[in-house]
C-alpha positions in Angstrom: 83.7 105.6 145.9 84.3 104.7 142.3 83.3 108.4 141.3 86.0 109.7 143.9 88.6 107.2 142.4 87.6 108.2 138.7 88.3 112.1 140.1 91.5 111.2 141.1 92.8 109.4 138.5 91.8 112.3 135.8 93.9 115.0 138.6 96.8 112.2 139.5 97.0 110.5 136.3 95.2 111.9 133.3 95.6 115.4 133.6 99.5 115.9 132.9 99.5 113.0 130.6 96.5 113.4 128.3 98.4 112.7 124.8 99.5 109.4 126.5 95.8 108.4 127.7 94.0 109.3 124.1 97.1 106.8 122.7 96.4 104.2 125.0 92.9 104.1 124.4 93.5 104.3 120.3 95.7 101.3 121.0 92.8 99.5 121.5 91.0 100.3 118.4 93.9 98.3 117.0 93.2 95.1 118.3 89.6 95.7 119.7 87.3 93.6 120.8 84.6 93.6 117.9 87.4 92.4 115.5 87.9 88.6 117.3 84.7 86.3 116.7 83.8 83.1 117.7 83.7 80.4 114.6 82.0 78.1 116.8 79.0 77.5 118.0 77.2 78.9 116.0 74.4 80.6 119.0 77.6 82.5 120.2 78.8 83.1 116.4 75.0 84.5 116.1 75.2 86.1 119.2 78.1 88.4 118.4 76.7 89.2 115.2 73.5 90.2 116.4 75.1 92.4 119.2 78.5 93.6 117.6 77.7 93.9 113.9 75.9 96.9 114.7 78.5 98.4 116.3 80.7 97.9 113.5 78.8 99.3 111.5 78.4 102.4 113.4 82.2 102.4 113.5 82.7 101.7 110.0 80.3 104.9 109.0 82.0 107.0 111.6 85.6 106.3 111.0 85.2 106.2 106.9 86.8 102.7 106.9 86.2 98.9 106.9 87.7 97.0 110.1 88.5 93.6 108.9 87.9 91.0 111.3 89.5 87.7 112.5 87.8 84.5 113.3 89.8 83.2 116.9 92.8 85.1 118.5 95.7 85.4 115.8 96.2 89.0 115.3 95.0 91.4 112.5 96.3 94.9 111.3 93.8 97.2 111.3 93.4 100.1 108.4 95.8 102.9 109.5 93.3 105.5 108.2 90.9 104.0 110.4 93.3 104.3 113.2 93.9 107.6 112.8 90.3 108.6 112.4 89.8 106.9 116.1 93.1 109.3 117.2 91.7 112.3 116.0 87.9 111.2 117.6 89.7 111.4 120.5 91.1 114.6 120.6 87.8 115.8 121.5 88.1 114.5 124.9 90.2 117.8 125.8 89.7 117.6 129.6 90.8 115.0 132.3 87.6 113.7 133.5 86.3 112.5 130.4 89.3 111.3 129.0 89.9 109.3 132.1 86.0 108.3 131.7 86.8 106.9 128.3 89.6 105.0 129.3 88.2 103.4 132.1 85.1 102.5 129.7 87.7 101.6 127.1 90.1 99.2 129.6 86.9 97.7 131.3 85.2 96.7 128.2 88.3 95.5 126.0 87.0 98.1 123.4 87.7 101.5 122.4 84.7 101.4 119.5 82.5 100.4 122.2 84.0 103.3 124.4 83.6 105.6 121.7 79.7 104.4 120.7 78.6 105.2 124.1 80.4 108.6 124.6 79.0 109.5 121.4 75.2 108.4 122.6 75.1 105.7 119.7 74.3 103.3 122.4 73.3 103.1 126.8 75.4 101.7 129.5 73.8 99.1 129.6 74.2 97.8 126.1 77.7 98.7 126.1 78.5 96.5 129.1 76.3 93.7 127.2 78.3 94.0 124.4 81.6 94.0 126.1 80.3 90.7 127.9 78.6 88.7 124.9 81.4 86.1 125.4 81.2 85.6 128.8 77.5 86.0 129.3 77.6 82.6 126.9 79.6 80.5 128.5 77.9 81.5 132.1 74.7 80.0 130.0 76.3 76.9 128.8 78.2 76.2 132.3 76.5 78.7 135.0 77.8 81.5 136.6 81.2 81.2 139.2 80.6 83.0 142.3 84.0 85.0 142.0 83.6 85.9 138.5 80.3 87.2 139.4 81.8 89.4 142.3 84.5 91.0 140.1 82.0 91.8 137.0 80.2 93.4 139.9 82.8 95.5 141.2 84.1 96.4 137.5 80.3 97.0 136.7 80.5 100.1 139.4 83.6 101.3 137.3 82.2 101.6 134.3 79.1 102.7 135.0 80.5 105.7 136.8 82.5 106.2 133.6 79.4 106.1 131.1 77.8 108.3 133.8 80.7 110.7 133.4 80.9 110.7 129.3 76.8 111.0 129.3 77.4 114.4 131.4 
């Protein structure tokens, strides 16, 4: 089912608006999920470093720019070079089912860089969805695991893993 609904989405929704998609996703990259860290405590401060900082460095080598990131929520402007070196990234998702691939990957994990790593092969599915969930997989260690969390990670886990099955194609 979640392959026949990622088809349809790239016919019924992605296909006619593909300049609108790639800008959604490079939205994103503006305010993405790698950029907003934890100051405390200091195992889900490590945590994040261990999993993202890799990332970011991927992205930073990729994208020919240094993200600057923001301890808590307030918001930070992002590099505009860096910006536009995600935009023009994405111009090579020139079809409907990968860009709709990419967005899914991209709304599902709060991260276009994360999107981007695993269309590009830098990392698996798996560690991409790890990555998008360092946060909550903490406090599910600290306070164990709510039944109807669980059941929606679940559902949006089929999602995306279609999706990283698509951009792996």
């Amino acid at each position: 089912m979640p392959l026949t609904r990622l088809a349809n989405v790239a016919i019924d929704g992605v296909a006619d608006e593909m300049p609108a998609v790639r800008e959604e996703v490079a939205a994103y990259a503006g305010t993405d999920l790698l950029f907003y860290r934890a100051g405390e405590p200091e195992a889900l401060v490590a945590r994040q470093r261990d999993v993202w900082d890799p990332l970011l460095a991927w992205a930073e080598s990729r994208f020919s720019v240094r993200f600057r990131l923001v301890e808590g929520v307030m918001p930070v402007d992002q590099p505009e070079e860096g910006l536009q070196a995600v935009r023009q990234a994405l111009e090579a998702f020139d079809e409907p089912l990968s860009l709709a691939a990419l967005h899914t990957a991209t709304t599902l994990t709060g991260s276009a860089l994360i999107a981007l790593a695993l269309a590009e092969g830098v990392i698996d599915a798996e560690a991409a969805w790890a990555a998008a969930h360092v946060d909550e997989d903490f406090n599910i260690s600290q306070w164990g695991e709510d039944f109807e969390a669980k059941e929606r990670r679940e559902r949006r886990g089929s999602e995306f893993f279609v999706a990283a099955t698509v951009l792996r194609a």
